[in-house]
C-alpha positions as CSV (number, residue, x, y, z in Angstrom):
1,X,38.4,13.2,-25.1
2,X,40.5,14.3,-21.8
3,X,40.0,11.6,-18.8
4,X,38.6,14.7,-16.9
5,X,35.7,14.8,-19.7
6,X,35.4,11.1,-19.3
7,X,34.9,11.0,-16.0
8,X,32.1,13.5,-16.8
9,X,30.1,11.7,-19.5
10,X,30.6,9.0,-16.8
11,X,29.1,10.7,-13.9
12,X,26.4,12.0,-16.5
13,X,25.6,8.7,-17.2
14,X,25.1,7.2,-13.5
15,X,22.9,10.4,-12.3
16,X,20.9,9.1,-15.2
17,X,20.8,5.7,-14.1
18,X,19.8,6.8,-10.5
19,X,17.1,9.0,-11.8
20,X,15.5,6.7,-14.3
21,X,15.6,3.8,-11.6
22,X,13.6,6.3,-9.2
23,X,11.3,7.1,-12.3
24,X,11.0,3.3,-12.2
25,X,9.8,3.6,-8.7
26,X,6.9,6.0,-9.5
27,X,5.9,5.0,-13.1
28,X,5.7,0.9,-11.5
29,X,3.2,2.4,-8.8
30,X,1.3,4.3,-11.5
31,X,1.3,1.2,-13.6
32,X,0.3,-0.9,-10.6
33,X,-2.9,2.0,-9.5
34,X,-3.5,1.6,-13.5
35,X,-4.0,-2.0,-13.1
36,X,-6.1,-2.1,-10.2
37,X,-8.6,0.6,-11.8
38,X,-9.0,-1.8,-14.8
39,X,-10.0,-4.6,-12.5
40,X,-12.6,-2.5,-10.2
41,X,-14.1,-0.8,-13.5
42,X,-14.2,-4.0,-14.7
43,X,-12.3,-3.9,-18.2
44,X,-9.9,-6.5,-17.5
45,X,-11.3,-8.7,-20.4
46,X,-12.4,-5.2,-22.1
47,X,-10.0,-6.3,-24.9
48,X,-10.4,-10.3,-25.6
49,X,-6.8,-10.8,-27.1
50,X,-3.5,-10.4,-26.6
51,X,-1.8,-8.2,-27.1
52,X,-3.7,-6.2,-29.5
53,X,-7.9,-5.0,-28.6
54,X,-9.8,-6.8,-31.3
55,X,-6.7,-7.6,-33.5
56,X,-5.7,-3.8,-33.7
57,X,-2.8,-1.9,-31.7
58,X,-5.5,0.8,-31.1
59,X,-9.1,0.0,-29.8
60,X,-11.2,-0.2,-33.0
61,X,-14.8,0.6,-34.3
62,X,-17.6,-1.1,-33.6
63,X,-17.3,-2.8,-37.2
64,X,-13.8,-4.3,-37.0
65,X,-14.4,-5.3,-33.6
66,X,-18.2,-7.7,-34.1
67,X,-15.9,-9.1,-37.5
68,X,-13.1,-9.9,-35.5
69,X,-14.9,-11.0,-32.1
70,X,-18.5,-11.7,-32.9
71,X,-18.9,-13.2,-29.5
72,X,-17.7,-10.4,-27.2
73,X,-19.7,-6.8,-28.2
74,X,-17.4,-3.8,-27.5
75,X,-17.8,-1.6,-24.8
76,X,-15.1,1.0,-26.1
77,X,-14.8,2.8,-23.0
78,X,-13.6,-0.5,-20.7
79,X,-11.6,-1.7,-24.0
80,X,-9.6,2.0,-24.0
81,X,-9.1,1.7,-20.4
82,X,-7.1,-2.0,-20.8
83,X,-5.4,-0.6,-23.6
84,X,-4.2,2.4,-21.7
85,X,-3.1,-0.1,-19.2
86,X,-1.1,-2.1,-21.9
87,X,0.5,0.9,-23.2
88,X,2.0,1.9,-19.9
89,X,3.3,-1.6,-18.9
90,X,4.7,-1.9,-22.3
91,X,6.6,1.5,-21.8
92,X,7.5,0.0,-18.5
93,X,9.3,-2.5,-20.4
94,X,11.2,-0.2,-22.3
95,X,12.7,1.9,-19.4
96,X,13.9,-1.5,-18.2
97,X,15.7,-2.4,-21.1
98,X,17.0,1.1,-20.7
99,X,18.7,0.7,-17.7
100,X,20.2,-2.5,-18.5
101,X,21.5,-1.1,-21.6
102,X,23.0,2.4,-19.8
103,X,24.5,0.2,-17.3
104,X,25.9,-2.8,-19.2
105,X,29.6,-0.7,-19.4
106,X,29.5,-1.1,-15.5
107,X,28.9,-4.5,-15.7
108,X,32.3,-5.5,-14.6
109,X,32.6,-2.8,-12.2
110,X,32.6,-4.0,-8.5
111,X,29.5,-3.1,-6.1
112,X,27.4,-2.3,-9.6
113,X,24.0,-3.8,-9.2
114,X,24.3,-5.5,-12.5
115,X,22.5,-8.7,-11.4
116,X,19.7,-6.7,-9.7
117,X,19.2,-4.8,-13.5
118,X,19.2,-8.6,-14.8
119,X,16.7,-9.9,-12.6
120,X,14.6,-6.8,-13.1
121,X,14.8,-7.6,-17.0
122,X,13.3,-11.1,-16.0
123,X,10.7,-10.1,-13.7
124,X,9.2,-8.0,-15.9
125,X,9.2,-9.9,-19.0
126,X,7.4,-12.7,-16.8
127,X,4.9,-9.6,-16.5
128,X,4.1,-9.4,-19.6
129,X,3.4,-12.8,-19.3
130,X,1.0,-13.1,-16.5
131,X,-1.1,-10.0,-18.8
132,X,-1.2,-11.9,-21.1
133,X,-2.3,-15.1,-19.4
134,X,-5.0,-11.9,-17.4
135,X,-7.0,-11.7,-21.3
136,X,-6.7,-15.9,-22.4
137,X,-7.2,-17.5,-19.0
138,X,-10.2,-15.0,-18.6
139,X,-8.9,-13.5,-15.1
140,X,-8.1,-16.3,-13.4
141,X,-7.9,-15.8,-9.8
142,X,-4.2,-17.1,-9.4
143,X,-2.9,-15.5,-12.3
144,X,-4.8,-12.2,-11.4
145,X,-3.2,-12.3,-7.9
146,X,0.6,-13.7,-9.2
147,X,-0.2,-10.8,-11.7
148,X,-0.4,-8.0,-8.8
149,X,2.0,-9.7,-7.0
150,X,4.9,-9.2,-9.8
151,X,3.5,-5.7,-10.4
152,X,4.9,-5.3,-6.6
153,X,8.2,-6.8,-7.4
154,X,8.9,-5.0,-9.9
155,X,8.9,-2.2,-8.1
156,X,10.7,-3.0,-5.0
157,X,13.0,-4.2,-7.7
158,X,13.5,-0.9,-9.1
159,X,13.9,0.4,-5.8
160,X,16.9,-1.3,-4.6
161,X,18.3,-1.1,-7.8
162,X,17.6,3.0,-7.2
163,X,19.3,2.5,-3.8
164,X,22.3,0.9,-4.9
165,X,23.3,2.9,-7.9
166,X,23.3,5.8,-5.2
167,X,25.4,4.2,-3.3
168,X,27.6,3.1,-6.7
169,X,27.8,6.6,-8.1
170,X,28.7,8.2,-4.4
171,X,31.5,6.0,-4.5
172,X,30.3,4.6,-1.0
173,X,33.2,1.6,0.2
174,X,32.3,-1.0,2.4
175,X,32.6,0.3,5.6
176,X,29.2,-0.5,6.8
177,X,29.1,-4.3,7.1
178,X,26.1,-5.8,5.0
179,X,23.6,-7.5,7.3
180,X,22.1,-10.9,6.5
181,X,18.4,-11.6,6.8
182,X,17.5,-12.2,10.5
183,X,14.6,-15.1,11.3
184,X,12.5,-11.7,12.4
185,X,13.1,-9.9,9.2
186,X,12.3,-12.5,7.2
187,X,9.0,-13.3,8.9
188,X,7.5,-9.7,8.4
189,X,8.9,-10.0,5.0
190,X,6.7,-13.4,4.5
191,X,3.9,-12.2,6.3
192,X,3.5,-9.1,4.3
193,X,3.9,-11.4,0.8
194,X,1.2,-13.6,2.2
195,X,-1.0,-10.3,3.3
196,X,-0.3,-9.0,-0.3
197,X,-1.4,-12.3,-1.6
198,X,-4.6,-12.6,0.3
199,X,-5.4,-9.0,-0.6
200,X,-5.0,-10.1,-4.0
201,X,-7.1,-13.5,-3.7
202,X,-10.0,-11.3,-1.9
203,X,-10.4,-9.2,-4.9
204,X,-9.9,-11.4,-7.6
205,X,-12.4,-13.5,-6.0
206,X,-14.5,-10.6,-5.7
207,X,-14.7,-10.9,-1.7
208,X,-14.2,-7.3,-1.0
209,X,-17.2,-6.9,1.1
210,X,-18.1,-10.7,1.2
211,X,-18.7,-9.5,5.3
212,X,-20.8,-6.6,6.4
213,X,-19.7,-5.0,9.6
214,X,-16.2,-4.8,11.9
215,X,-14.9,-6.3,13.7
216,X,-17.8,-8.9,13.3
217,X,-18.7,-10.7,9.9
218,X,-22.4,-10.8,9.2
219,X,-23.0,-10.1,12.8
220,X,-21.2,-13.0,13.7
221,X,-17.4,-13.3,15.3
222,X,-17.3,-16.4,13.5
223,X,-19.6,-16.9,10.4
224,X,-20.6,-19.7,8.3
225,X,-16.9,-20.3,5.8
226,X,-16.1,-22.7,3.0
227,X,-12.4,-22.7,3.7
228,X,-11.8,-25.7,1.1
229,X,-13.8,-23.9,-2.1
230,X,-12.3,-20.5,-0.8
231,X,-8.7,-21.6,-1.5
232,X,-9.0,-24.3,-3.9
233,X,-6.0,-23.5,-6.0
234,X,-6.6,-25.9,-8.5
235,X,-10.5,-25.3,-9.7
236,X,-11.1,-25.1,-13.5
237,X,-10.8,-22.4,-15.7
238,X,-13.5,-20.3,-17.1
239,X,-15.7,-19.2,-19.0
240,X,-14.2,-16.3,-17.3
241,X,-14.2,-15.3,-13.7
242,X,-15.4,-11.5,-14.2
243,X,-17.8,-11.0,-10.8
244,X,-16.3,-14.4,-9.8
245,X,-17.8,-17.6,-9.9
246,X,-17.6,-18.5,-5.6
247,X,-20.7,-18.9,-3.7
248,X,-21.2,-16.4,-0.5
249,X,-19.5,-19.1,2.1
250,X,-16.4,-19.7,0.4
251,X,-16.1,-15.9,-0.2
252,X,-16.4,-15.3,3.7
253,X,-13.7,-17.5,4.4
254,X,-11.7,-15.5,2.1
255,X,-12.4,-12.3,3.5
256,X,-11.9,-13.3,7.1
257,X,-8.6,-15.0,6.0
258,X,-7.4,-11.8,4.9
259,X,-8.3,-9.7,8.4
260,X,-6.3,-12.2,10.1
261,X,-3.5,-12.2,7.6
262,X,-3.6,-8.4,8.9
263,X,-3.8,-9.2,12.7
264,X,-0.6,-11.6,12.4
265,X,1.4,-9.2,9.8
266,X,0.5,-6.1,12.9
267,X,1.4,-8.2,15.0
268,X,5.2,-8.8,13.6
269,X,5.8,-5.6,12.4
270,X,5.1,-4.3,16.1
271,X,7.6,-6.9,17.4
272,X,10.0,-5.6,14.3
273,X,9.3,-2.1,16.1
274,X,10.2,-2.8,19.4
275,X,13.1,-5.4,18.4
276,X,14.9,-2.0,16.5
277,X,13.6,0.9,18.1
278,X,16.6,1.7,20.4
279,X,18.5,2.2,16.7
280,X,18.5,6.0,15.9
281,X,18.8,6.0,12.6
282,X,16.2,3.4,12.2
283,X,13.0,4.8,14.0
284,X,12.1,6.8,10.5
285,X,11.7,3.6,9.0
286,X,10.2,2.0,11.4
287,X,7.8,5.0,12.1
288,X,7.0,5.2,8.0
289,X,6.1,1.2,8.3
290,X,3.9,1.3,11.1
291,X,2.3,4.5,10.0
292,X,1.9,2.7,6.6
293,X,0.3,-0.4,8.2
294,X,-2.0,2.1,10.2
295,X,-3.1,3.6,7.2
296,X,-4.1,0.5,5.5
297,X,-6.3,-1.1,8.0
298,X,-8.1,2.1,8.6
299,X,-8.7,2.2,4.7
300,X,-9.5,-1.9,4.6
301,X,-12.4,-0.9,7.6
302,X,-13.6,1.8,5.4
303,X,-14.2,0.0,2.3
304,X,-15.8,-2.7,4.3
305,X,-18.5,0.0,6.3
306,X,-19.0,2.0,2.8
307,X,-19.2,-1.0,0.7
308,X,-16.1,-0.9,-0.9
309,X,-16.7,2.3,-2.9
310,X,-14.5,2.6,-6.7
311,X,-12.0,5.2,-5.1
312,X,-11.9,4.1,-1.8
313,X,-10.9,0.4,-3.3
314,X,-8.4,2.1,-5.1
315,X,-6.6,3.6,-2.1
316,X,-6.6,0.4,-0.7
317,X,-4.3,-0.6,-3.5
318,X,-2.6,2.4,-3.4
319,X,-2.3,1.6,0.8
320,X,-0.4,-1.5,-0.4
321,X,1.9,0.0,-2.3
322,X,3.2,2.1,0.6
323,X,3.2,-0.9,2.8
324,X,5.6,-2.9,0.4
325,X,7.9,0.7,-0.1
326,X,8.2,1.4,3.3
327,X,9.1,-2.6,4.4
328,X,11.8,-2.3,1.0
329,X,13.0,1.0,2.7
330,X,13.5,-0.3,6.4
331,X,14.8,-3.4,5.2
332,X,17.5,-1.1,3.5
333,X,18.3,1.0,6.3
334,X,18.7,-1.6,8.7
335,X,20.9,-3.9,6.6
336,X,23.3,-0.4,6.2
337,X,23.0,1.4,9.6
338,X,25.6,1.7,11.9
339,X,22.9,2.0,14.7
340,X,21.5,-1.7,13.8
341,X,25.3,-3.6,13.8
342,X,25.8,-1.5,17.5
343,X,22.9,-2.9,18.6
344,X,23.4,-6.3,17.8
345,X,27.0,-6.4,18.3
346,X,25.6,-5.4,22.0
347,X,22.9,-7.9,22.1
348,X,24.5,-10.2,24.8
349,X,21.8,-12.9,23.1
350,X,23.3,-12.6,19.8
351,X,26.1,-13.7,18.4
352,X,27.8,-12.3,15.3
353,X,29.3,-14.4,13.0
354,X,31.9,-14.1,10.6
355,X,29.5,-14.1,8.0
356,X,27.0,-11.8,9.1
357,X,30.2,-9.2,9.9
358,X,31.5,-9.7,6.1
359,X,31.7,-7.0,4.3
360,X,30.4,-6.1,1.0
């Protein structure tokens, strides 16, 4: 083979990286949406083992299933919509292993994002995990929130793996100086993990609409709240947490957690806003995330005045998702544009050092 048809099958190859990383992108968020259905249809234990439905690969009869589980009856319709669930994560897998085995003969090569392909790899063998751990610690409230939480990381993983082969296969040098993670940055970033999280805890615990009314709870700026029960990490497990097992006080603390998890995450990303806006090349971004954030509070108010209907909780979900691609897509930009090292390198408060100048 001619080095001209080399260099062909090679840039063959990397478009196919970059395209199965962005399928990665969409087929996580599917995945994620997937998840979240089984939870609010309430089939998360519609299969009670791992990693088969009644010890079949397919959701049995009626028969096989009272022979193999005697103690759970089947409700074939929940059961089909775990294993749908399963079968897309799994395939999930597989497209990871995918990319890791396309790109392992880049391995060596500098700038290729060969650790970020490893660490996806990892992540999402600890997913399959956490599923499992979903169906035998009968959806556990921390593993059902670590559980969404890595379904989120796995796709910002896939992401910036997506944004850095495009950068690899343009043949991009390191012009642009790489920036590290300010103390501002890395406050939205933990505020919107600990947002995610709360989201999480709320519907795990089933606290969705443990208040009536906004901005009031129960008619009350300050209700009645079990803070202690509501966040007790270490309670004991089972016999399963399906409707969960808090009472209504420790719920409310829960739920108003979460609205002021929202207030204090608005509250940085508007200070985010302001602290970049004067950056060209970054007001998209910053316009996406805010939008985003918009978005998801006017969808968290609506599924607390309609009492959190099926497809309304589901855009909620689907509003979180955004959030946490628009944050991975600023947090890109900014760390690459021009604008952002202009600005600070103007910022008479700020001080570049020779670190946060070195190049990639």
């Amino acid at each position: 083979m001619t080095s001209s048809a080399l260099l062909a099958d090679e840039g063959r190859r990397l478009r196919w990286l970059v395209g199965l990383s962005l399928a990665g992108v969409v087929f996580t968020a599917v995945v994620v949406l997937v998840g979240a259905w089984t939870r609010l249809v309430d089939a998360g234990l519609g299969c009670p083992d791992w990693p088969g439905c009644y010890g079949a690969l397919v959701v049995p009869d009626a028969e096989r299933a009272l022979a193999h589980s005697p103690e759970v009856p089947l409700e074939s319709a929940k059961a089909w919509v775990e294993m749908v669930h399963r079968y897309l994560a799994s395939a999930l897998g597989l497209l990871v292993i995918a990319l890791v085995v396309l790109g392992a003969r880049w391995r060596r090569e500098a700038g290729f994002p060969w650790v970020n392909s490893l660490v996806l790899l990892a992540v999402i063998l600890m997913q399959g995990a956490f599923g499992a751990f979903t169906v035998t610690l009968k959806l556990w409230p921390q593993v059902v929130t670590l559980h969404l939480l890595g379904g989120l990381t796995v796709m910002v993983l896939f992401l910036w793996l997506h944004l850095r082969l495009r950068r690899f296969s343009s043949g991009a040098g390191p012009a642009v100086p790489r920036r590290r993670l300010t103390p501002l940055w890395g406050l939205a970033l933990l505020l919107l993990v600990g947002q995610l999280a709360l989201g999480g805890w709320a519907s795990s615990n089933y606290a969705g609409i443990a208040c009536q009314g906004f901005p009031t709870c129960n008619g009350q700026w300050w209700p009645a709240m079990d803070w202690s029960e509501g966040f007790h990490l270490t309670q004991m497990v089972g016999p399963n947490y399906l409707h969960g097992q808090l009472h209504a006080e420790a719920r409310t603390a829960i739920q108003v957690g979460h609205r002021l998890g929202a207030l204090v995450l608005g509250l940085s990303l508007l200070v985010l806003g302001m602290r970049h806006w004067q950056a060209a090349s970054m007001r998209p971004w910053l316009a996406l995330l805010a939008g985003a954030y918009a978005v998801q509070v006017v969808i968290g108010i609506a599924n607390v005045l309609a009492w959190l209907p099926l497809w309304l909780a589901l855009l909620h979900t689907a509003g979180a998702v955004l959030m946490v691609v628009a944050m991975t897509l600023s947090l890109w930009h900014w760390r690459w544009s021009k604008d952002s090292v202009t600005e600070e390198r103007s910022d008479p408060d700020k001080t570049a050092t020779k670190e946060e100048l070195a190049h990639v």
